[in-house]
Structures are given as structure tokens and as C-alpha cells.
N, C-alpha and C positions, 0 to 999 in steps of 0.2 A: 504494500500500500504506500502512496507517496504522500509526503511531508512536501507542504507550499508554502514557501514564505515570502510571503507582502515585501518588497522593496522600494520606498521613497525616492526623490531626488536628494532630500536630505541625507541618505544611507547611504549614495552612490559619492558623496563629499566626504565622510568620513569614514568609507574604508580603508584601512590602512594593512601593515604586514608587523609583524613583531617573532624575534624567536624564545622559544623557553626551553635553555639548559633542565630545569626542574622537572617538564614534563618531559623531555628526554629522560632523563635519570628515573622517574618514577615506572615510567611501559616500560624500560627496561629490567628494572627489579621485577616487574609483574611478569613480563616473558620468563626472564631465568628462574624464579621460584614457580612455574610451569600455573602462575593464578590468571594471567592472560590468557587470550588465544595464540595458541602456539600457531606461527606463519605458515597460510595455505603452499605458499611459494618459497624457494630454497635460499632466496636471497638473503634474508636475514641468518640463518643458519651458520655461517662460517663463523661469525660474530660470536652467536651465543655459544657456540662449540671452544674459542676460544678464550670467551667470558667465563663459562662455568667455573672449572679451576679456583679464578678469583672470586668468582658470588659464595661456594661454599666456605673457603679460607672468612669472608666475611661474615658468610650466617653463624661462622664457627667463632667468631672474637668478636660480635657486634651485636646489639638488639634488634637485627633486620627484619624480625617477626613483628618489629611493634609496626613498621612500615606497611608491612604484607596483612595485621589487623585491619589496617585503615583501608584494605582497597579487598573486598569481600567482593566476590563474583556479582558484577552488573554494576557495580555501585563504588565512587572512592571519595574521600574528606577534600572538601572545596578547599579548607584551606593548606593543604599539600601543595594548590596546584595556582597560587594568586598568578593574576593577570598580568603578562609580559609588557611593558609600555612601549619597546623600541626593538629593532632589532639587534639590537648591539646590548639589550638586557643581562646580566650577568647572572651567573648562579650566587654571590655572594648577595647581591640584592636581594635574591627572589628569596634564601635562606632569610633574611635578615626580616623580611616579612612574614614569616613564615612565625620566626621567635614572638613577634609583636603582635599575632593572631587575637585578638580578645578573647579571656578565658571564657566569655560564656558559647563563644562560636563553638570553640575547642568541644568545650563539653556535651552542648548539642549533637555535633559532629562524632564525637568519639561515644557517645549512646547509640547512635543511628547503626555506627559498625560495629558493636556488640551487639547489638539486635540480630542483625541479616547473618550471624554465622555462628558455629558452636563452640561453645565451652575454649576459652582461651587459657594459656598458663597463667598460672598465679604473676611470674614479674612482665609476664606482655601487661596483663590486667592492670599490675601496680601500677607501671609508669604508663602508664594510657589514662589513666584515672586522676593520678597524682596534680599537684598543680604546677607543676614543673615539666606537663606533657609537653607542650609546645616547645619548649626549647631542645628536652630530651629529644625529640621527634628529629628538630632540627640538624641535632650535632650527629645523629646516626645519618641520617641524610648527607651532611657533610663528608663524612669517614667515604661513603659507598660511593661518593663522585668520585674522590680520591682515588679510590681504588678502582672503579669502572670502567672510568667518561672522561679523566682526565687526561691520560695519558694518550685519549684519541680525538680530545675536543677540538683540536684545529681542523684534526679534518675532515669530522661532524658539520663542525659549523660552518667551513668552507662550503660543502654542501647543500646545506640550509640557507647559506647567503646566495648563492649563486641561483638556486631556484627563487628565493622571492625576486631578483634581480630578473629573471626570467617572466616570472610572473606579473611583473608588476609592467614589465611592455608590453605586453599583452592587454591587459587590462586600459593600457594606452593607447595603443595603435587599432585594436582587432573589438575591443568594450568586449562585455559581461558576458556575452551566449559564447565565444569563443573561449575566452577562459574558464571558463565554469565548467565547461564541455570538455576540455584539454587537462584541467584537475583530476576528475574520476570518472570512471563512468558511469558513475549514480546519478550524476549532479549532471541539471541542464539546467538554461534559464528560456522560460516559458511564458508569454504573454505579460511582459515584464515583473518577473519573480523567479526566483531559486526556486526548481524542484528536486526530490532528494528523491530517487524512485525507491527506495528500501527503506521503509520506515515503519514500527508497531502497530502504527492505526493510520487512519486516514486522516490528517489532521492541516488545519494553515494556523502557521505562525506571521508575526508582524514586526520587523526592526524598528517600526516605530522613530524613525529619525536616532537609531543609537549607531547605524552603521555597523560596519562588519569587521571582524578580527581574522585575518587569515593569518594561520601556523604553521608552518609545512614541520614536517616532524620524520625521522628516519626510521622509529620504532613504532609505530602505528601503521605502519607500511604491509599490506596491503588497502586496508581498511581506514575511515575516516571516522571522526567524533566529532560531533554539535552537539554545542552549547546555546542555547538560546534563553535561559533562566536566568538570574540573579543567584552569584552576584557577580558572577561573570558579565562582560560586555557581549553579546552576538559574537562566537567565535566559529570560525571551521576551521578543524587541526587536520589537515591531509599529507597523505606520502609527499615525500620530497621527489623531486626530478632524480636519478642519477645512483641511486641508492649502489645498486651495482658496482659503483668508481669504488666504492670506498674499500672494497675487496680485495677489486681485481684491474691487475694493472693496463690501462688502456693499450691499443692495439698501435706498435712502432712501425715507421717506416724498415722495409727489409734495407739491407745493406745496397750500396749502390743504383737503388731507384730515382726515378728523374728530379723527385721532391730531396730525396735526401741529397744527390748532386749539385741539385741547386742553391739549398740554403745548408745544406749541413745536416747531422745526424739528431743532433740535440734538439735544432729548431724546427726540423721537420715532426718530428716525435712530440712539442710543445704545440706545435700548430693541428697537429691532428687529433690533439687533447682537449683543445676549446671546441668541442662539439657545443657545448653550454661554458658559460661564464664558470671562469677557477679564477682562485687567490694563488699567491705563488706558495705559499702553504701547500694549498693541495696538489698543485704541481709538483713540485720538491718532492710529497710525501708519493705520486703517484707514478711519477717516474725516476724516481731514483736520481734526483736530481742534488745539488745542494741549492739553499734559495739564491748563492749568491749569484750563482749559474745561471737560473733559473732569469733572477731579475737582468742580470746582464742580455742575455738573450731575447728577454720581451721587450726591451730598450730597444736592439736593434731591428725585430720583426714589426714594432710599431713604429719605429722611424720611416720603416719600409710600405705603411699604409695596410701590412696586414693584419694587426690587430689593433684595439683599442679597448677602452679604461674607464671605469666609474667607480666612485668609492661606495659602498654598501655596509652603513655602518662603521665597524672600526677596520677595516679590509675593505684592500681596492681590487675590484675585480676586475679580468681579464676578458676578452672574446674575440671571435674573429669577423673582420671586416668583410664585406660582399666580395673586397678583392680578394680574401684569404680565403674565403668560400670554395671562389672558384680555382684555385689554385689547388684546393683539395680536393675538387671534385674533379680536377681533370688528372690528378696524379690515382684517384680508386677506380 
């Protein structure tokens, strides 16, 4: 059954893009303690095969159960998951908010997910209950970035930036029915309004002039999540473009082809990597680059009109120009 939701002229002014480190870290603890839906598709899998290791080490020295109480099948605490403002939002912020929860939210919130599951241990219960949940909550939160998300957040969020960079021309040049269409294939836009074709009932929601929050996200991948309630703003968290890159290393020019004769081994293998906008971050991390390589090289392919530059948040992202296009469509 589809979900239709009312879109104003007001809505279409204030939609914006934001990313959240926090809701990454959280679908990720939910996949690896198997309380997610484990991925129809294989994509995600290298990942969690190489996460596990460090998720048990963590359930083993951390209170990671108190996080896996709060997110009970169908249902997780609002304020785990406060509202990203920008896309350059930090995980220290979003933590920081998280500390500063008002206790009667907390408590609300932590009745609701004793409710919906069974019988918890007596120290999940303590500090769930305690008045000290919210920070507790927080610092376990902090430990399991640490250990998860941090040591691959560059080139997480390379991904995540590069997609709303993506998105957000879209949404410029091509409006709403083209990007909506191009996000999922649930999502169309329909006699001016979002339709969502998979939804529990048959129902229309209305943004009401609050505007829309798009999240591209890597661990909710294949599947999407709306927000439409309080105290969220109108959110849609969908798969990120590219999810794949973060794996698996992009396809190099072979040795002496007309592209790599032309400009080289390096830059050939860089220009055949801006399929979609990268930071040199994820170029670096995706080609086995170093950045300093990496930047020297996009200096002189953009001197050269083949690529070009936009800053996207705290990273300036890369792409390639019509000339660069063609240059690589006549070398495949």
C-alpha cells in the first residue's frame, strides 16, 4: 500500500541534505548484533564479516546491550538518533546531544523499550533506568565509534558526501520526479507529492511547510527509513550512491592503453574513478594512492579541463568534466 505525502512550495525551499555519523554507528551495531535486517544483497557483507571480530571484542568489555535494549525489533529511542543540522555534522556533537537529552525524554523513551521486549539483565536494566542513562548510553556509544566507524570514517563519509553532492544536482538541474525516482525504487513523485509504494496502510502525510531532510546513509542500504513524526524534522534516510567503492577497488586502466599512454598510469586510474564525485581521501584510500599523489595529480588533470571541484562541507570534492567524460568513454 503507498504512503502520499503533500509537498508545498514552502517544502521545496527548505529541503536540505545533512549526514549523521550516529545513525551510521547505530544500523551498524543493529546489523552486527544480527537485531537489524541482515542485507538482502552481498554488498554490505565484506564489512560486517570484517567488523564482527571487533563488535564481539566490544560486547565483551563494553555495555553494548544497553544500546541493543534501546533499539527492540521495529522500534528505536528518538533520542539515540537527534537530528543532523549540516552535513559536515560531527559525531562529537551528535554525542554531546545525546548527554543533554532531558531526563524525562530518556525515561519515556527507555519505558517504551522495556515494554516491546523480554526480560533484560539486571545491569542492562540498572543503567537504563539509573539517572545517569543518558550519558552512560553516550560514553558506550563513544567506545563503539572508536572501535567500528572510526578507523573507516573518511571513507564512509567520502561516500556520503559525494552522493549528496550528487544529489543535490539533481534536485537542481532535473527537480523532484527525477530525483526521487533515481533515490529508490519505492519513491516517485506523483501529481506533485512523494509516493513511497511500500508502506503498512494506505495513508497521506503533509510536510506542512517543515520541508524535507535527506540522509543518504551506507548501513541502511538496501532499504530506506521515514520519519515524518516529531521530533524529528520530515526526514528520508536512503542508501548512499557507491556503497560498492568502499570494498572494492575501482576498475585501473591495463598497462599501456591509449588512456594510460596519454596521461599516465596514476591519472588515468584517478580519472576512471570519478564515475561520481571523491575526496582525495577516498581516492588515496581507493586506489592505493598517497593523498599527496593523489592531490598533485588532480592539480594537473584539472589544469587540463578534465576534472573539477566543489567543496561539500569540510571536503572538496572531485568529478569529471564533459571533456573527461569523453575521454573515458572513448578509451572503454
Amino acid at each position: 500500500m503507498p504512503l502520499r505525502i503533500e509537498v508545498h512550495s514552502e517544502d521545496l525551499t527548505r529541503t536540505r541534505f545533512a549526514l549523521s555519523p550516529l545513525w551510521e554507528l547505530s544500523h551498524a551495531l543493529r546489523l552486527l548484533a544480527g537485531t537489524g535486517h541482515e542485507p538482502d544483497e552481498p554488498v554490505l557483507r565484506p564489512w560486517l564479516m570484517r567488523a564482527r571480530e571487533r563488535f564481539r571484542d566490544l560486547a565483551r568489555d563494553t555495555d553494548v546491550a544497553v544500546i541493543q535494549a534501546l533499539h527492540p525489533p521495529g522500534w528505536g529511542a528518538d533520542f539515540l538518533s537527534p537530528v543532523p543540522e549540516r552535513v559536515d555534522t560531527t559525531i562529537g556533537e551528535l554525542l554531546d546531544r545525546v548527554r543533554s537529552t532531558p531526563a524525562a525524554q530518556v525515561q519515556r523513551e527507555v519505558a517504551e523499550a522495556l515494554r516491546r521486549q523480554p526480560q533484560l539483565g539486571r545491569r542492562v536494566e540498572r543503567i537504563l533506568t539509573s539517572d545517569q542513562a543518558a550519558e552512560r548510553t553516550a560514553s558506550i556509544l563513544a567506545v563503539a565509534w572508536e572501535v567500528l566507524l572510526e578507523p573507516e570514517w573518511h571513507t564512509l563519509r567520502a561516500i556520503l558526501e559525494r552522493d549528496v553532492v550528487y544529489r543535490a544536482g539533481q534536485l537542481a538541474a532535473q527537480g523532484w520526479a527525477a530525483a526521487l525516482e533515481d533515490l529508490h525504487p519505492q519513491l516517485g513523485w506523483r501529481h506533485g507529492r512523494i509516493e513511497l509504494s511500500q508502506w503498512p496502510s494506505d495513508e497521506t502525510a503533509d510536510l506542512g511547510g517543515r520541508g524535507l531532510l535527506f540522509i543518504p546513509s551506507v548501513f541502511v542500504w538496501p532499504r530506506l527509513a521515514l520519519s515524518i513524526d516529531p521530533p524529528w524534522p520530515p526526514a528520508l534516510i536512503y542508501p548512499a550512491r557507491g556503497v560498492a567503492a568502499l570494498w572494492e577497488r575501482p576498475g585501473c586502466p591495463g598497462p599501456g592503453t591509449a588512456l594510460d599512454r596519454l596521461i599516465g598510469t596514476s591519472r588515468a586510474a584517478i580519472l576512471l574513478a570519478l564515475e561520481d564525485p571523491a575526496s582525495t581521501s577516498q581516492l588515496a584510500a581507493a586506489l592505493g594512492q598517497s593523498l599527496g599523489g593523489i592531490g598533485d595529480h588532480l592539480a594537473v588533470l584539472r589544469d587540463a579541463g578534465l576534472v573539477t571541484r566543489a567543496r561539500a562541507g569540510r571536503s572538496v570534492l572531485y568529478w569529471r568534466t564533459a571533456v573527461g567524460d569523453a575521454l573515458v568513454a572513448a578509451e572503454l
